[in-house]
Structures are given as structure tokens and as C-alpha cells.
N, C-alpha and C positions, 0 to 999 in steps of 0.2 A: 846735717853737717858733722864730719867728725872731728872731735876734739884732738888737742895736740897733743893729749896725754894718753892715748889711743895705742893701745901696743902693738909695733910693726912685726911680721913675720911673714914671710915669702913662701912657709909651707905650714897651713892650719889643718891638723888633723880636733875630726870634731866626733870623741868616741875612742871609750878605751879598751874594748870587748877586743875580739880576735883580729877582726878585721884592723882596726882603727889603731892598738899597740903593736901589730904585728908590719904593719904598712910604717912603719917610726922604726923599730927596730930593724928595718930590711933597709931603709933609707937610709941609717947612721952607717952602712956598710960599703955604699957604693964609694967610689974613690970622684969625690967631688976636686973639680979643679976650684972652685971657690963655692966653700962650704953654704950653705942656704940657712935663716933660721928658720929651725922647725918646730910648732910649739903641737901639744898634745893636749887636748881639755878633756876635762870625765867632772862628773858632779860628785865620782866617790873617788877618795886618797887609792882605792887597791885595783887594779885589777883582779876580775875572779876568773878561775876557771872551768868554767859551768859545767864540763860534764864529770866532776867530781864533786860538786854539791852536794849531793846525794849524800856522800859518805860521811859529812857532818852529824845526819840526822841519826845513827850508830856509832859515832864517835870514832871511826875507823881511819877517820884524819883529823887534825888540827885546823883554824884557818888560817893560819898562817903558811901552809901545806899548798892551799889550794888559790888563798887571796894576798897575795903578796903585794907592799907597795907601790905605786908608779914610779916614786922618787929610787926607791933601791932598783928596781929592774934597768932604770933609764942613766942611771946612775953614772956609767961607763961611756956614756955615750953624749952625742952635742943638743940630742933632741933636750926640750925646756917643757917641764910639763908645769900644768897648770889646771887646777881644782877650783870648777867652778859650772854652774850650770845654763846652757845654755837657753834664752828666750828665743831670741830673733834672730835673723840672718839677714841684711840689708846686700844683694845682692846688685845693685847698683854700684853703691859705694864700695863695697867688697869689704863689709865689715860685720865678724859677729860680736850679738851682743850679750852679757853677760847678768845674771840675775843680780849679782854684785861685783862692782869693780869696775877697769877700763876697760871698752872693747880691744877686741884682735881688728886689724886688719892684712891681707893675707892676698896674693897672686896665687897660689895654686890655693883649693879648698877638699878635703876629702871628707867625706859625709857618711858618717860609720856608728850612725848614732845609736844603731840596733832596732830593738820594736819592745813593745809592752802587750801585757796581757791583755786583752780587751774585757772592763768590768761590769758594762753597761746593758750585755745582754738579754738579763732577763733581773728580778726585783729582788734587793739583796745581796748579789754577787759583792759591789764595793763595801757594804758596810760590813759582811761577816763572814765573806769569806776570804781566804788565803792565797796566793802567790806564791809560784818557787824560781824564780829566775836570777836573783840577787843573792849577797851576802845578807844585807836586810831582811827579805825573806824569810833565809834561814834563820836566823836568827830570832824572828815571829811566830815563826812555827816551834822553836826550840819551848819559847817561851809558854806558848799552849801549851805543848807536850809536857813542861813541866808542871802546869797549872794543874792540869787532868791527871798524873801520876802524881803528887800529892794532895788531890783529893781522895774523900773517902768512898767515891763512885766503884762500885766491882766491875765496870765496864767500860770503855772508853771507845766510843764510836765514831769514828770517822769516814769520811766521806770523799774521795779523789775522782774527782769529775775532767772527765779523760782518760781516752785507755790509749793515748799514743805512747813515745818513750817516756819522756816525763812523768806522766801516768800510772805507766807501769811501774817503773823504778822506784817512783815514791811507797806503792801500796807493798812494793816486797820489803823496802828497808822499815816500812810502818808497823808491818805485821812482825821482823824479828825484835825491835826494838820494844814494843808492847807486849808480845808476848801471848801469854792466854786471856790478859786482861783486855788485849785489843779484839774492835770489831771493826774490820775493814773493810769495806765496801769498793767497789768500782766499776763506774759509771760510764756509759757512752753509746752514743745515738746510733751508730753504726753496729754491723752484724757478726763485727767480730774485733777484737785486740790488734792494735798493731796495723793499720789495716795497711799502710805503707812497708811495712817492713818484712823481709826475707821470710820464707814458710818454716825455716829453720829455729829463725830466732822467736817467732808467733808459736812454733809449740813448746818452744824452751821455756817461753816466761807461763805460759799457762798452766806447764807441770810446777813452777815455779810459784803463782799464786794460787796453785790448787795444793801443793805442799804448806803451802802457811797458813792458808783454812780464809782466804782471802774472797768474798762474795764480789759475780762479777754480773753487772746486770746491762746487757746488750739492748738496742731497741728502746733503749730509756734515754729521756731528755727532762733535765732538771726546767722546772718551770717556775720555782721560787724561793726564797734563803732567808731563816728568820734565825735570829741568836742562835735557838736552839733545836731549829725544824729544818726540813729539806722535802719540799716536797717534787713528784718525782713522776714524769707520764711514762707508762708504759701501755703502748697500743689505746687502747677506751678507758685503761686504768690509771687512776688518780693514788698513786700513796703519800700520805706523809709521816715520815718520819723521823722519831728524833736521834739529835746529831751533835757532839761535843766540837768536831772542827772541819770546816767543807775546806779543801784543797779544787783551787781551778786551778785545772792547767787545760783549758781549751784557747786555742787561737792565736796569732801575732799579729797586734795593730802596728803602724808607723807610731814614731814619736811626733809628737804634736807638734814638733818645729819642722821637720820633714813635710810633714802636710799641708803647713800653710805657706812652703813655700810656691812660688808659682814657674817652677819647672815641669817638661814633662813626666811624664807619671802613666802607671799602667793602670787595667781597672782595680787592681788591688792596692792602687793609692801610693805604690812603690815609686821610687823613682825610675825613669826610663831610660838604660845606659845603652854604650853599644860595647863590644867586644872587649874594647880596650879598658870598660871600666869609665868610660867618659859620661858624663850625661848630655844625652842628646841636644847636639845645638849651644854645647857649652863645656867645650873645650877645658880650662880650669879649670873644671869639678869635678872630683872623681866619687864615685860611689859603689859602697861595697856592703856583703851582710844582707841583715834582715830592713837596711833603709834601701835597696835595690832589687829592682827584677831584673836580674843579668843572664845574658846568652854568652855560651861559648863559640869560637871559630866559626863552629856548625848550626849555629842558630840555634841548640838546645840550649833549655833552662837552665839555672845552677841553683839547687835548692839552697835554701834557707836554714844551714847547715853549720856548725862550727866547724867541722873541716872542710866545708866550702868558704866559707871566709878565711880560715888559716891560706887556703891556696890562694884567693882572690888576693891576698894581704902583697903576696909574692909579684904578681902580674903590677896590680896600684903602685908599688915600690919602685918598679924597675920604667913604668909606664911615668912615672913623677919624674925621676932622674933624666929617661929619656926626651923628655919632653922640655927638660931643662938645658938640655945639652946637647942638641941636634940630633937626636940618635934614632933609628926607626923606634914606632912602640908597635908590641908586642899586643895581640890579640888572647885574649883567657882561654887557659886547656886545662880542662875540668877532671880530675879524674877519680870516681867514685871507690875509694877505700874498705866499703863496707861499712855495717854499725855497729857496734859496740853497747849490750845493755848489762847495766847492773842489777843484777837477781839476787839483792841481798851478802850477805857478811859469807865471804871464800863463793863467792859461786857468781857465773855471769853466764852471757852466751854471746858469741861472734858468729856472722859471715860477712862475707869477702873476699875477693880475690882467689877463689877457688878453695877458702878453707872455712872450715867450720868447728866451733870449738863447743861446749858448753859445761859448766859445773869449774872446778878450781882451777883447770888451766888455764880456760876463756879467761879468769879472775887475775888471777896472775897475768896472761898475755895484756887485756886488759890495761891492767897496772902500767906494765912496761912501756906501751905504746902512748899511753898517754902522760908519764914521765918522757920521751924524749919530746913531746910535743909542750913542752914547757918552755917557757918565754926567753931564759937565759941559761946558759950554762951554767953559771952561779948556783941559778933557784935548783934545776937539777940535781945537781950533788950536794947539796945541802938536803933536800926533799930525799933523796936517791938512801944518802948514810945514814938518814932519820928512819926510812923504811927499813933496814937492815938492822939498822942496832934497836927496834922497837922490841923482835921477838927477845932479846937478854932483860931489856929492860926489865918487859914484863915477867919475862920468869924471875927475875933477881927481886921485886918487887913480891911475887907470891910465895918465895921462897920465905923474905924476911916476916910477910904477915904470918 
């Protein structure tokens, strides 16, 4: 039964990642003839912007740069956000529920609650090794990194298990960061880096971790994680060795509320939408991100992408409003951008769209593209005059040491 202290809202967005803030902020735009309330849940106060995470762990941003509040972004707007973590979803009742507090209850539901890392793989992984998806995250890895560069250790050995983007990213910003004291390692079952990604960008980052003195061991599949071991198959061989901090970045599960609910689903436990971003058989509920397996027009996939959720966020938006207001909806048109990797402090590599970039301009273009891909106009030039007035800073700052 739900209670009468039950918070009503007509549009629950569940998830504050790309998909889930960006589908709130496209919706505060449409020109409602009678406004809807729209409430927005995340278990953290910020949105982050994950593909400049990275840049934390070289100090080459702020987080206040990258993870801006929900309350400031939303700020201007009628959406109502709300911090708080999701349990259950009573899909009957049409009410979710919250680990503290009153439930929502909600006529349209969007389901954008992302994915997690999966820990459970093999012995080890949750107790001591690392995550990079979050501010949290970052912030745990900070805290190692600091542990180990103020000890009296002459070596600092790390471990990045995964050689997709993630992967790579972290072991170039690891290797400039530590310097000659780091031993960076990277890891992955497959025959080569990258192995989704453009032949461009796969030889970019490799001149990239072969420039940093970055070990890269193919064919190898971790088989267990102790404090301070990592042992590691390769073909009939067994090593083990020791390791100051294992970074996984293999896999994306659903969220654990995703999964039990009893909608359809593909075999990857995703949920099963159709075009418009509906879940099959359930009209109401839209879903987007790494909680859906979504086709375009054309029946093709749409990965599991941040700027395939930026685009999906656009389609959910217009597909809400349309849905509210007799208006046809709109079928997803997916359209692949290219990827974008960070190879360390001034240096990246891009393809895309017929162009190819790599070393400070990639870094630069880079930069830019993912400043206008920022949530508000606001955080933009705020973020935009930060980046421009940082080089005076610093030289007014080495001037006066």
C-alpha cells in the first residue's frame, strides 16, 4: 500500500549519469502547456562527467571541473532533484522506493540508472581491488596513490586490468603521474589493445604506453587478488606477482535494481526497449544507457556509450513530452561521433568522422569537444574561463616562487 506521505511526481527520472540528467534537462525545455512535475533521483549530490575523470588522477582538472552539483545545474530549471538511493521499484503500484525517506510515485518512469563494474569474477577482485567509474573511485585511488608515494617503497607497482579505453587511459595518466618510480602494468585476455577501437587510435595509445615504459601483457587473464599479489595466466603459465594497487576496469553489469525487476530483458540482463526508447510492453517506461539494449530505426545496436546516452537523453526527452501531449514519437538515430582517448598530460588521439588527430591537437580538440558537451551553459564558461585563465595563473604563481 502506499502511503499518503508518498511523493507524487508525473515524471521520475531514476539516474543522474548522461543519460538520466540530460533527458531532465531537455524536458525543462519543451514548451509544456501544463507544466509536469519532474523529479530526478542519484544517490550522489554531483553529477560526474566520466570521460574526464581521468584528468583528476594528474591534477590537470579540479572536481569541481568535471563533478558539478545536481542542485546548481538544475538550478534554472522546474525539474526537482532528489538524493537518494534507490532499493525497489513496485511496478504495480507505480512506486519507487528509497533506502531513506518517502517513496516517489510517478506516471512516466525513465530508468537510467547506468551499470557497475562486475567484482565477483574471480577471488579478490571486491576486497582489493579498485574501480574507476565514479567520483568515489577517484578519489580511492587518489588516496592509494598517495599512500604509496609517501612511502618509503623505490617502486610503486600497479596493475590495470583491461586494456579497453578505460584501461588504457588510466595506465598513461599512471605512468606520467609516478614517473620513474611507477611500474605499470596492463593486462588483458585478448590479442591486442583496444580491440573495439579505430586502427588509428590502437596504434596511437600503443606508441603512447610504449613512450611511458608502460608493460603490456596480452593473452593474460587474472586468476586471483591478494593485498599484495596478483596472480596472472598466461597460456600454461601461472605468475604471481607482487602489486601495490590492482585497477579493474573489465565489464558492465546492470544495477541490482535493474535486474530484479521483472521486465523484459536481453541476455545481457539489459533491459529490452524498442526504438523509441520504451520498454517492451510497457509504454511508461523509458530506458536509456548502460540499463538498456537499445536499437536504432534500423534495428542496429547503440552501444553502451556516453555519447550514446548524450544522444538517447535527446530521443527519451522529446519521446516524454510527446507522449504527454498527443504528439507522434520519435524513433532513436544513432549517429557514431568517433572516440576520443586521453594519452596522458597535452597528448590524446581522435578518429571520427573522416578525421584523425593524435598528440596536442587531438588534446586540445579533445578538450573542446567535451566542454561544449557539458550540462549547462553556466558550467561551460565557468569550466571554459577556468581553462584559459589557468596558464597566467600558473606562470604568476612560478614567477612569485
Amino acid at each position: 500500500m502506499i502511503r499518503e506521505s508518498a511523493v507524487r511526481s508525473q515524471i521520475c527520472i531514476l539516474g543522474g549519469g548522461f543519460g538520466g540528467l540530460y533527458t531532465a534537462l531537455r524536458l525543462a525545455q519543451f514548451p509544456w502547456s501544463s507544466p509536469p512535475e519532474i523529479t530526478l533521483v542519484d544517490h550522489s549530490d554531483r553529477f560526474v562527467f566520466t570521460p574526464l575523470l581521468y584528468e583528476l588522477i594528474t591534477g590537470e582538472l579540479e572536481a569541481w571541473e568535471i563533478a558539478p552539483p545536481f542542485v546548481e545545474l538544475l538550478r534554472d530549471t522546474p525539474v526537482v532533484f532528489h538524493q537518494g538511493t534507490v532499493t525497489t521499484i513496485d511496478l504495480q503500484a507505480k512506486t519507487v522506493h528509497l533506502s531513506k525517506g518517502d517513496p516517489f510515485t510517478y506516471e512516466k518512469l525513465v530508468l537510467a540508472l547506468g551499470g557497475e563494474t562486475p567484482k565477483s569474477t574471480i577471488p579478490g577482485v571486491a576486497e582489493y581491488a579498485l574501480t574507476f567509474r565514479t567520483l568515489s573511485d577517484a578519489y580511492r585511488l587518489e588516496e592509494a596513490l598517495q599512500r604509496c608515494e609517501h612511502s618509503e617503497r623505490d617502486r610503486i607497482r600497479v596493475v590495470v586490468v583491461g586494456a579497453g579505453p578505460s584501461g588504457v587511459e588510466l595506465a598513461c595518466k599512471l605512468a606520467e603521474r609516478l614517473g620513474s618510480r611507477g611500474r605499470i602494468r596492463l593486462v588483458d585476455r585478448n590479442t591486442e589493445i583496444l580491440k573495439s577501437s579505430p586502427e588509428f587510435n590502437r596504434k596511437a595509445a600503443l606508441r603512447a604506453l610504449e613512450d611511458r615504459g608502460v608493460w603490456i601483457d596480452l593473452e593474460t587473464t587474472p586468476v586471483a587478488i591478494t593485498s599484495d599479489r596478483i596472480s596472472l595466466q598466461h597460456k600454461d603459465r601461472l605468475d604471481e606477482l607482487p602489486v601495490d594497487i590492482v585497477l579493474w576496469t573489465v565489464g558492465t553489469a546492470v544495477s541490482p535494481v535493474i535486474a530484479a525487476l521483472d521486465l523484459p530483458k536481453t541476455a545481457t540482463g539489459r533491459l529490452q526497449v524498442t526504438p523509441t526508447l520504451q520498454v517492451v510492453d510497457h509504454p511508461a517506461i523509458f530506458a536509456l544507457g548502460d540499463a538498456a539494449d537499445a536499437v536504432d530505426e534500423q534495428g542496429q545496436p547503440i552501444p553502451h556509450t556516453a555519447q550514446a546516452a548524450f544522444q538517447q537523453a535527446d530521443y527519451a526527452a522529446w519521446n516524454l513530452w510527446a507522449s504527454c501531449s498527443d504528439r507522434p514519437l520519435l524513433p532513436c538515430r544513432y549517429s557514431h561521433l568517433g572516440e576520443m582517448l586521453t594519452l596522458g598530460r597535452d597528448r590524446a588521439a581522435l578518429a571520427g568522422l573522416g578525421l584523425t588527430l593524435d598528440g596536442p591537437l587531438a588534446y586540445l580538440a579533445r578538450r573542446l569537444a567535451y566542454l561544449y558537451r557539458m550540462p549547462t551553459l553556466e558550467h561551460q564558461l565557468k569550466v571554459g574561463l577556468n581553462w584559459m585563465a589557468k596558464p597566467f595563473l600558473d606562470l604568476l604563481t612560478t614567477i612569485a616562487s
